[in-house]
MIZA-449406 format. One record per residue (C-alpha): x, y, z negated; residue in three letters; chain. Coordinates in nm, 3 decimals. Example, Ala and Ser with C-alpha at 12.3 -4.5 7.8 and 13.67 -1.06 7.14 Angstrom:
2
east, north, up, vexgu, lumba
1.230, -0.450, -0.780, ALA, A
1.367, -0.106, -0.714, SER, A
***
This chain:
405
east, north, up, vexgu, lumba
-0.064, 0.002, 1.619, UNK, A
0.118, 0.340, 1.563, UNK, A
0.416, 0.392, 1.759, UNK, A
0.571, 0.564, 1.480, UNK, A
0.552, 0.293, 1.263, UNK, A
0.715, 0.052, 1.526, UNK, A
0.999, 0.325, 1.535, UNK, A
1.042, 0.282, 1.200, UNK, A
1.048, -0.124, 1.199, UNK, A
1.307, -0.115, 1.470, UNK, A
1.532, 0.145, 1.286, UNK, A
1.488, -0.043, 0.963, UNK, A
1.530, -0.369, 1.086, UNK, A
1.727, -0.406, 1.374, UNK, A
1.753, -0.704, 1.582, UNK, A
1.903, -1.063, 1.384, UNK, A
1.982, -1.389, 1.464, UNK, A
1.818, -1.645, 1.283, UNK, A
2.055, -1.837, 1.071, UNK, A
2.057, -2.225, 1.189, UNK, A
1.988, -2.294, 0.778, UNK, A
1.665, -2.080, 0.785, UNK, A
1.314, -2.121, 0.914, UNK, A
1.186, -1.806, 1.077, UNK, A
0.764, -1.835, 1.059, UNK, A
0.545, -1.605, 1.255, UNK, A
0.205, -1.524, 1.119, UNK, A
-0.003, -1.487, 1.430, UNK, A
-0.371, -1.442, 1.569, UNK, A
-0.535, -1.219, 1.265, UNK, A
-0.586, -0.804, 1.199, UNK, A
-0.293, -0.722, 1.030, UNK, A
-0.400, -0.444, 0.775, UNK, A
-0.036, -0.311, 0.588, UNK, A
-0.054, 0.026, 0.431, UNK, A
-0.205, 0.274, 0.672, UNK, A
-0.173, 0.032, 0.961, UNK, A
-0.438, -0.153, 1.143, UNK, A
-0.283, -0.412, 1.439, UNK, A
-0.430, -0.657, 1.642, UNK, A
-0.210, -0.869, 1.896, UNK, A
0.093, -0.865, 1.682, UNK, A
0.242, -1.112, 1.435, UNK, A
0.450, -1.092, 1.126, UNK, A
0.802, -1.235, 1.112, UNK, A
0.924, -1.371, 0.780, UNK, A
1.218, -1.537, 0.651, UNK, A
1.435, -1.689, 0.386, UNK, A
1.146, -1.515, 0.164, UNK, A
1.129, -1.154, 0.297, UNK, A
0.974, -0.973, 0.569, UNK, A
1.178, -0.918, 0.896, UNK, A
0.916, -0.723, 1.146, UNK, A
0.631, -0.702, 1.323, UNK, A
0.601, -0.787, 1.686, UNK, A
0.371, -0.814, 1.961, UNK, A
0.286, -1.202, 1.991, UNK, A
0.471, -1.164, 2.346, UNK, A
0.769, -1.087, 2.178, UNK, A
0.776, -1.364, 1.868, UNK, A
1.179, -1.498, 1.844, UNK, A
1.191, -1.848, 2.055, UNK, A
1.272, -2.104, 1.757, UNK, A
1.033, -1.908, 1.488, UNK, A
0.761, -2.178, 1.380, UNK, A
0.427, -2.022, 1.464, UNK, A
0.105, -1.961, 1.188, UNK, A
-0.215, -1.969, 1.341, UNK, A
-0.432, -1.721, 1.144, UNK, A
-0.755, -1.827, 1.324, UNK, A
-0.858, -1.480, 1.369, UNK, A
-0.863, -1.394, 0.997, UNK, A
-0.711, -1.084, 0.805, UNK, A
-0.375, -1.070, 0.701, UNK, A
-0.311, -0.823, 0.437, UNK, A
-0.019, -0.818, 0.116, UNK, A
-0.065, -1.020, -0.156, UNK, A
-0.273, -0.836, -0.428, UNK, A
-0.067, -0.631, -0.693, UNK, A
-0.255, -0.554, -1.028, UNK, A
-0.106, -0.350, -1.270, UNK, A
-0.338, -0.482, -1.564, UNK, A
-0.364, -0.864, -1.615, UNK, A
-0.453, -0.988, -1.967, UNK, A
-0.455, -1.362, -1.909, UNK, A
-0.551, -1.627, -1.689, UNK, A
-0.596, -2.031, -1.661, UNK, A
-0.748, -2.067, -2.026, UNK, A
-0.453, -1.852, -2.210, UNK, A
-0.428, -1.521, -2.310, UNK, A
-0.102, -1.354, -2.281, UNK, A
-0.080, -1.148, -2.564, UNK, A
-0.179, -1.454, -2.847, UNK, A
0.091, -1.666, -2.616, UNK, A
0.381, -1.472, -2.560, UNK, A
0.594, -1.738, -2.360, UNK, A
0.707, -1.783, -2.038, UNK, A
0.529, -2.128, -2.028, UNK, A
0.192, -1.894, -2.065, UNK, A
0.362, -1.625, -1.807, UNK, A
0.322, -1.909, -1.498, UNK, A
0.008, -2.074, -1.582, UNK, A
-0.137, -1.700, -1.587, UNK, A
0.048, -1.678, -1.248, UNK, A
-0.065, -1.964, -1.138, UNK, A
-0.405, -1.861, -1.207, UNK, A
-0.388, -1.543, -1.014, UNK, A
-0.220, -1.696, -0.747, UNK, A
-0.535, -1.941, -0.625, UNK, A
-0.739, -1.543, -0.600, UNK, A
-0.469, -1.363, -0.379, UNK, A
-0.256, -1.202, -0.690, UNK, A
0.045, -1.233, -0.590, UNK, A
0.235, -0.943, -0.784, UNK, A
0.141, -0.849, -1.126, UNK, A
0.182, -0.658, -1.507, UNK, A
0.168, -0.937, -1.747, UNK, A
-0.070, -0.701, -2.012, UNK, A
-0.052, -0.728, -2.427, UNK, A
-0.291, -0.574, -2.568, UNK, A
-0.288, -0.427, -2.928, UNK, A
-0.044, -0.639, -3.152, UNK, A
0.232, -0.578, -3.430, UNK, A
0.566, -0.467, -3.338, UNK, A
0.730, -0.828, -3.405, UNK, A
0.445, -0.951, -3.166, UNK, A
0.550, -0.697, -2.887, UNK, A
0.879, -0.785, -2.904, UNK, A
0.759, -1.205, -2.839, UNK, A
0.623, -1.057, -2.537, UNK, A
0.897, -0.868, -2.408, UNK, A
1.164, -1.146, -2.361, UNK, A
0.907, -1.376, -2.265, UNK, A
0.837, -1.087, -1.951, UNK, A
1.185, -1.066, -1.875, UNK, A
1.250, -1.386, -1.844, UNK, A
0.993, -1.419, -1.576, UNK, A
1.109, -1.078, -1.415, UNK, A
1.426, -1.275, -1.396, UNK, A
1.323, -1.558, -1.217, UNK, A
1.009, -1.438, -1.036, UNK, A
1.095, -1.041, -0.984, UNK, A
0.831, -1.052, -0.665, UNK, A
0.582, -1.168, -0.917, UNK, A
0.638, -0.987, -1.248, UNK, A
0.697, -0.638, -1.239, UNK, A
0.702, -0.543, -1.561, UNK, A
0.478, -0.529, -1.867, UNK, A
0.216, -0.326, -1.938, UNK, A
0.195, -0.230, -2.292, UNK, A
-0.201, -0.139, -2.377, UNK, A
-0.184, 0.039, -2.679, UNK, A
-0.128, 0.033, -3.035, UNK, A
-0.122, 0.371, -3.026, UNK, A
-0.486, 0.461, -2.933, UNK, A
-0.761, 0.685, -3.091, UNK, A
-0.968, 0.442, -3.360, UNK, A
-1.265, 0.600, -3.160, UNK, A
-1.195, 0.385, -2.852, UNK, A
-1.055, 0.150, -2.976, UNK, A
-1.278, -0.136, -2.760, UNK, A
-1.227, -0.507, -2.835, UNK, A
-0.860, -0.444, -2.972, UNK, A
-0.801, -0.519, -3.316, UNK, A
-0.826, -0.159, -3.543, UNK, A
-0.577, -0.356, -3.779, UNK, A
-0.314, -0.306, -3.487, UNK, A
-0.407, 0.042, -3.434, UNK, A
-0.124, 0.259, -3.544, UNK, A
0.035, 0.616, -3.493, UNK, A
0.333, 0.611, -3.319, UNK, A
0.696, 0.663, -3.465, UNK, A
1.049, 0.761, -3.392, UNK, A
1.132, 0.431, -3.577, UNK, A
0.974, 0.213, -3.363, UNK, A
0.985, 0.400, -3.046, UNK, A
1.366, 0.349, -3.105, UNK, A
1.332, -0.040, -3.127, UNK, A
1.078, -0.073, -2.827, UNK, A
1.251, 0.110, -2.557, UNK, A
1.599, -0.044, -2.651, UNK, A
1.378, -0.391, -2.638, UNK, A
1.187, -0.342, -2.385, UNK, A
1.458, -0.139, -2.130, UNK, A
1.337, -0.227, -1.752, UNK, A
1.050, -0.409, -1.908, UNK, A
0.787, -0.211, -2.003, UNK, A
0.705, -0.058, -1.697, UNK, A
0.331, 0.111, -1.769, UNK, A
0.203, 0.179, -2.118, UNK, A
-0.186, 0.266, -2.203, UNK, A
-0.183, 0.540, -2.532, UNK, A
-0.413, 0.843, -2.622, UNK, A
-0.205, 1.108, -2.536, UNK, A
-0.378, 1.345, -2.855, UNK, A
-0.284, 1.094, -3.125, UNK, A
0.080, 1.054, -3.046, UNK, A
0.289, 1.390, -3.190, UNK, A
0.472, 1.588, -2.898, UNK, A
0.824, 1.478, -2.957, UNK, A
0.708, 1.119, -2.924, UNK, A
0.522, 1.172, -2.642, UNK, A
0.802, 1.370, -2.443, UNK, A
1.097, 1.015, -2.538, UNK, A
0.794, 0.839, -2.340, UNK, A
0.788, 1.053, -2.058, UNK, A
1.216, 1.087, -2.069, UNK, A
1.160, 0.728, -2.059, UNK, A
1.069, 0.679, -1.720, UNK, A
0.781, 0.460, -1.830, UNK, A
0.445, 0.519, -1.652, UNK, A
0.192, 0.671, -1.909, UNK, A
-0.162, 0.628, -1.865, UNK, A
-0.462, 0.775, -2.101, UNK, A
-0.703, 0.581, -2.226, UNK, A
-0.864, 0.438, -2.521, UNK, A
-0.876, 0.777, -2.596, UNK, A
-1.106, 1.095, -2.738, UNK, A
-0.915, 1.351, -2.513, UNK, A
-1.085, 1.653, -2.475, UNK, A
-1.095, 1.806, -2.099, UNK, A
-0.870, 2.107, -2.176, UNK, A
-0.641, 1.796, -2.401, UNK, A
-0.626, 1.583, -2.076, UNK, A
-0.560, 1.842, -1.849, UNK, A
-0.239, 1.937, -2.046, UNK, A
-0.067, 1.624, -2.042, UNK, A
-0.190, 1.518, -1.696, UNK, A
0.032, 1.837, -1.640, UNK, A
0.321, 1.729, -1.892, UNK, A
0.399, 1.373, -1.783, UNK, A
0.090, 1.183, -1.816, UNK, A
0.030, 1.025, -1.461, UNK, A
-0.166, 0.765, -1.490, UNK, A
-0.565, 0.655, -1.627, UNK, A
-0.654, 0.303, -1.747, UNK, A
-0.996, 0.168, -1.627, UNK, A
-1.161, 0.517, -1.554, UNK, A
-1.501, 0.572, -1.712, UNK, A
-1.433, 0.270, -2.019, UNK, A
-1.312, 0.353, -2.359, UNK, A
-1.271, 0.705, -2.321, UNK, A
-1.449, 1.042, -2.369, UNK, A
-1.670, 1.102, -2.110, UNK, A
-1.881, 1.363, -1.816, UNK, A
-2.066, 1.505, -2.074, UNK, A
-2.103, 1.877, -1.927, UNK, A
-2.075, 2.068, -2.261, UNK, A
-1.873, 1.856, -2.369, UNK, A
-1.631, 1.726, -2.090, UNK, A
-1.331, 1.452, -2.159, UNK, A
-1.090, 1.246, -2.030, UNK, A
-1.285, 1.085, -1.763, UNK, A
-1.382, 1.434, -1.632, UNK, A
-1.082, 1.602, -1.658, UNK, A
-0.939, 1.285, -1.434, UNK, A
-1.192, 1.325, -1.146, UNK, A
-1.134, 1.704, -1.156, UNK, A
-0.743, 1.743, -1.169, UNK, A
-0.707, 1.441, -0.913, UNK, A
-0.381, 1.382, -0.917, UNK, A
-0.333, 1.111, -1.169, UNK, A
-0.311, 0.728, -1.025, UNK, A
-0.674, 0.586, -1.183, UNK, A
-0.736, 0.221, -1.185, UNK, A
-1.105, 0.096, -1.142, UNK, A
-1.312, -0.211, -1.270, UNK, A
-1.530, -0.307, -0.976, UNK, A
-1.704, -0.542, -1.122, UNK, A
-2.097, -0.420, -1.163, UNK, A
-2.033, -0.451, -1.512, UNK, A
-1.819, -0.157, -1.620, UNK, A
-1.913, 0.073, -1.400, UNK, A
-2.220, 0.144, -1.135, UNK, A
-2.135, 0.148, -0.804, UNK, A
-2.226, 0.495, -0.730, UNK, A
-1.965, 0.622, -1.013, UNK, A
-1.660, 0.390, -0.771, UNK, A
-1.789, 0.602, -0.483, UNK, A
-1.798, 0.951, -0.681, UNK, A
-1.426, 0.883, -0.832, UNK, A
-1.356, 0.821, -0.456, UNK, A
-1.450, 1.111, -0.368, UNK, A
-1.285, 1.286, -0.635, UNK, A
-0.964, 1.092, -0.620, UNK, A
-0.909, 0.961, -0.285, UNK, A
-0.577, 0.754, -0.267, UNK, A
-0.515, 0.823, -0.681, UNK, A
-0.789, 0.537, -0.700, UNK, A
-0.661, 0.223, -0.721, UNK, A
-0.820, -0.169, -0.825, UNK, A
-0.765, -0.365, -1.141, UNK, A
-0.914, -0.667, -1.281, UNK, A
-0.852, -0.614, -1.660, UNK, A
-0.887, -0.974, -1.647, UNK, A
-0.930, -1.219, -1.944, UNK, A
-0.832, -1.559, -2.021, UNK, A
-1.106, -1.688, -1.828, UNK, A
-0.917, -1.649, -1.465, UNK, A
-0.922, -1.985, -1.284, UNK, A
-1.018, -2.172, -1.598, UNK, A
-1.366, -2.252, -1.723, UNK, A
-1.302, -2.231, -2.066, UNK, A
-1.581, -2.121, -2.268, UNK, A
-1.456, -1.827, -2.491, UNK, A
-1.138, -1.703, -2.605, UNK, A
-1.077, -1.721, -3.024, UNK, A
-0.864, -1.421, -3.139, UNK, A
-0.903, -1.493, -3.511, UNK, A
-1.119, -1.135, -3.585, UNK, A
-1.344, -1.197, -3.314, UNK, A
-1.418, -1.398, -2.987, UNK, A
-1.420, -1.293, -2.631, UNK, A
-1.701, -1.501, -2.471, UNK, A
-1.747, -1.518, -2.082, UNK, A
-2.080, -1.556, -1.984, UNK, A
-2.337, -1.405, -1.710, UNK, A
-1.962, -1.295, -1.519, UNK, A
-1.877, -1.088, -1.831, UNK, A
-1.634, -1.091, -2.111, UNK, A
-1.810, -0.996, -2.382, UNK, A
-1.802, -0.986, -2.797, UNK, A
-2.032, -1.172, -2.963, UNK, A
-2.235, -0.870, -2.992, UNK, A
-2.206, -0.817, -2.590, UNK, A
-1.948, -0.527, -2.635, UNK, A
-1.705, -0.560, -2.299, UNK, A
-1.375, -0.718, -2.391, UNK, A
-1.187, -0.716, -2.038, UNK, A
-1.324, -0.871, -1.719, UNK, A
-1.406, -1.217, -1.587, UNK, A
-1.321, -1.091, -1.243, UNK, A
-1.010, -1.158, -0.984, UNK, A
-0.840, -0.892, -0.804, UNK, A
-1.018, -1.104, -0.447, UNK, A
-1.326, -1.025, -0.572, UNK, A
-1.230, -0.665, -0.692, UNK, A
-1.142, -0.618, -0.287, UNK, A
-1.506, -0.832, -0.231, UNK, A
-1.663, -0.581, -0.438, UNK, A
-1.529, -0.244, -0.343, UNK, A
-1.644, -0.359, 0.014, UNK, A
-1.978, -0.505, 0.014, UNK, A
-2.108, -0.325, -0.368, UNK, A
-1.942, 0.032, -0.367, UNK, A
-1.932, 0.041, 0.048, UNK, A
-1.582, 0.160, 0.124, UNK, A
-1.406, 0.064, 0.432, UNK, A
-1.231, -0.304, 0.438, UNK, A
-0.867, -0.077, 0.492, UNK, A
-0.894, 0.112, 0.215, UNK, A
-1.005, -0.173, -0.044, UNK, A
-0.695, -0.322, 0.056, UNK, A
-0.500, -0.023, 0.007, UNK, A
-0.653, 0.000, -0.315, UNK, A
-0.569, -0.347, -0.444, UNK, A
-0.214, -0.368, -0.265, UNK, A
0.001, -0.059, -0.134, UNK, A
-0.163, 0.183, -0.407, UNK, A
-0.088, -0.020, -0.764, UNK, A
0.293, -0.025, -0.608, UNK, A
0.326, 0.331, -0.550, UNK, A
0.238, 0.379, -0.894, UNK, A
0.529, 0.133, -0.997, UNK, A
0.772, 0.275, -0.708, UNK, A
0.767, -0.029, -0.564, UNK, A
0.621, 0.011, -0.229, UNK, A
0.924, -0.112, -0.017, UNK, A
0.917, -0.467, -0.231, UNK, A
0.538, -0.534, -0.227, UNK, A
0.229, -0.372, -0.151, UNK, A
0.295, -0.356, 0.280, UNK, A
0.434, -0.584, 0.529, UNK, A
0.766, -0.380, 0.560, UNK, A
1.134, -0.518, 0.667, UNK, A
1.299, -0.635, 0.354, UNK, A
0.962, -0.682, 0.124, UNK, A
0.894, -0.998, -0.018, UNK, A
0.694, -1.209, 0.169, UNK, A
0.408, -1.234, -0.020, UNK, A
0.113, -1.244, 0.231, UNK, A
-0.261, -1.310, 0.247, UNK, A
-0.513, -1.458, 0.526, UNK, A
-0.874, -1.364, 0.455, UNK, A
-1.149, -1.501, 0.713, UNK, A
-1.378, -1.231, 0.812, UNK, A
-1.652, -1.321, 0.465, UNK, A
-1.366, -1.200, 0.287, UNK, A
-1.267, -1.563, 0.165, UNK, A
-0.918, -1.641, 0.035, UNK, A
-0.753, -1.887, 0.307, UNK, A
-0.411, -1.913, 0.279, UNK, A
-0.113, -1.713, 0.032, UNK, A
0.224, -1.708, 0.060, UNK, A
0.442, -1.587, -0.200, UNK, A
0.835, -1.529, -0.112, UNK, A
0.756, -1.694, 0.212, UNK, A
0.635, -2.003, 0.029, UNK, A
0.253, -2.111, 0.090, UNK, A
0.065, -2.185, -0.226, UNK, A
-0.155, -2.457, -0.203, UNK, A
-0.506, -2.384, -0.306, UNK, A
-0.748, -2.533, -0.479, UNK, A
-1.060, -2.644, -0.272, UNK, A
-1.420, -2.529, -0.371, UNK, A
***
């Protein structure tokens, strides 16, 4: 373990005595993999639902109630920054906080354990259902929801994928003015095509503070490259409803991989995008690459299809697909993302859990609440055996029970 990152424990986190009301637990025997740090022979203190340290199993408090790990992997609970729904319901046709935890609960049995409740496409009165129903949640669970993410209306028609066109809209000063009062601390990361929404518009987004991220969009390179450089920072599932690597006619996909600086998110599922095109945007993108699921409905629920009224999402073969087989989201879990990205794509077991943990939070600034095993994070923690197989999750120091088989 780096010394430098003990230093930084021990300055952050200076010694405490545990209160006699409290349980202190110590997750022992496992890797620990947080951030940029690999440790073996050390445990991780947590208590009244945060983090307090990491120390050398020598050194574990007398009175803390030891976890045996078994020689597993204990990482941070998985943060995805694009969830559509989850146990049979679909966030954006449910906009309640009822639908909110049985999505959560979903996630929670596949190591998610910090998310962006998603709505897709909808009518402004529909946004609005979604955005009290978010902060409700936020309110209660705050380690758990982290926001919204809005995913369009305001896309190109071109792209627009499995959202409804009828949704599809330009965007105004009218209702820009009655979505950020709404949706203040809310809406946290919003998908848009940067070239259909006029300047001014774009530039109350950015003033904002909200994270903007391209897609669904018809961007040309030189387009993309501008508002990468004006306040677009961000690029929803790279490679999928966008303009692409054509080499006379370059787009938004290109211009990501070349300018390199915006945070991408990734479908690793072998269904939007080949494994050799995860390893090139690697290459091109290095710790800008993160993991999403994109997930559908279908999440810890064996429901059949999902009925939006203009079409159905169907999950078969591992896919969520239209009727006519056109991808509609993804039937896959952010554990299997991490599953994926280690044993399809052939990265390193470190940085796939980078990619599904500390990297989605730096996009959100949230890195010192979840994402790494750092004093005063919430205790949201994974063990892993060494197949890569959920075993145990805590969230706020809790342990979730999980379903067996």
């Amino acid at each position: 373990m780096h010394r430098f990152f003990l230093a930084c424990f021990s300055q952050i986190c200076p010694e405490t005595h545990q209160s006699p009301t409290l349980m202190r637990y110590a997750l022992t025997n496992g890797t620990i993999y947080s951030g940029y740090t690999t440790a073996q022979g050390y445990a991780v203190l947590f208590e009244d639902g945060k983090i307090l340290d990491l120390v050398q199993t020598n050194e574990i408090p007398e009175g803390a109630t030891l976890i045996d790990a078994q020689g597993g992997i204990i990482c941070p609970g998985f943060v995805d920054l694009q969830v559509n729904g989850g146990g049979g319901v679909y966030f954006t046709q449910y906009p309640t906080l009822e639908s909110l935890n049985t999505i959560r609960d979903a996630h929670l049995q596949f190591g998610t354990t910090s998310f962006l409740p998603t709505v897709i496409s909808a009518f402004q009165d529909k946004i609005l259902e979604t955005i009290m129903a978010v902060r409700e949640a936020m309110q209660q669970q705050p380690s758990i929801f982290l926001g919204m993410h809005l995913e369009g209306p305001y896309f190109n028609p071109g792209k627009a994928g499995a959202h409804d066109p009828a949704c599809i809209r330009e965007a105004t000063h009218e209702e820009l003015d009655v979505l950020l009062e709404a949706g203040k601390d809310v809406i946290t990361y919003l998908t848009l095509a940067p070239e259909c929404v006029e300047e001014s518009l774009l530039q109350r987004l950015v003033d904002s503070g909200i994270v903007l991220s391209a897609g669904h969009s018809l961007a040309t390179y030189d387009q993309a490259m501008h508002f990468f450089q004006n306040g677009v920072t961000a690029v929803t599932h790279l490679y999928n409803a966008m303009s692409g690597m054509d080499t006379k006619q370059p787009g938004l996909a290109a211009a990501a991989l070349d300018y390199g600086q915006a945070w991408t998110g990734i479908i690793v599922d072998g269904e939007h995008c080949h494994p050799y095109a995860v390893r090139l945007a690697k290459k091109m993108l290095g710790e800008k690459l993160l993991l999403i699921s994109d997930c559908a409905a279908c999440v810890g629920s064996n429901i059949p299809f999902t009925d939006f009224g203009n079409f159905k999402a169907y999950y078969r073969n591992g896919r969520c697909e239209t009727e006519d087989g056109r991808l509609a989201g993804s039937a896959l879990t952010m554990l299997q993302a991490v599953q994926n990205t280690v044993n399809m794509v052939g990265l390193e077991l470190d940085e796939a859990i980078r990619m599904a943990t500390l990297y989605p939070a730096q996009v959100l600034k949230l890195e010192h609440k979840v994402g790494q095993l750092v004093p005063g994070a919430a205790a949201n923690l994974l063990v892993l055996d060494q197949e890569l197989q959920l075993q145990n999750v805590w969230v706020d120091g809790t342990e979730i029970t999980l379903n067996q088989g």
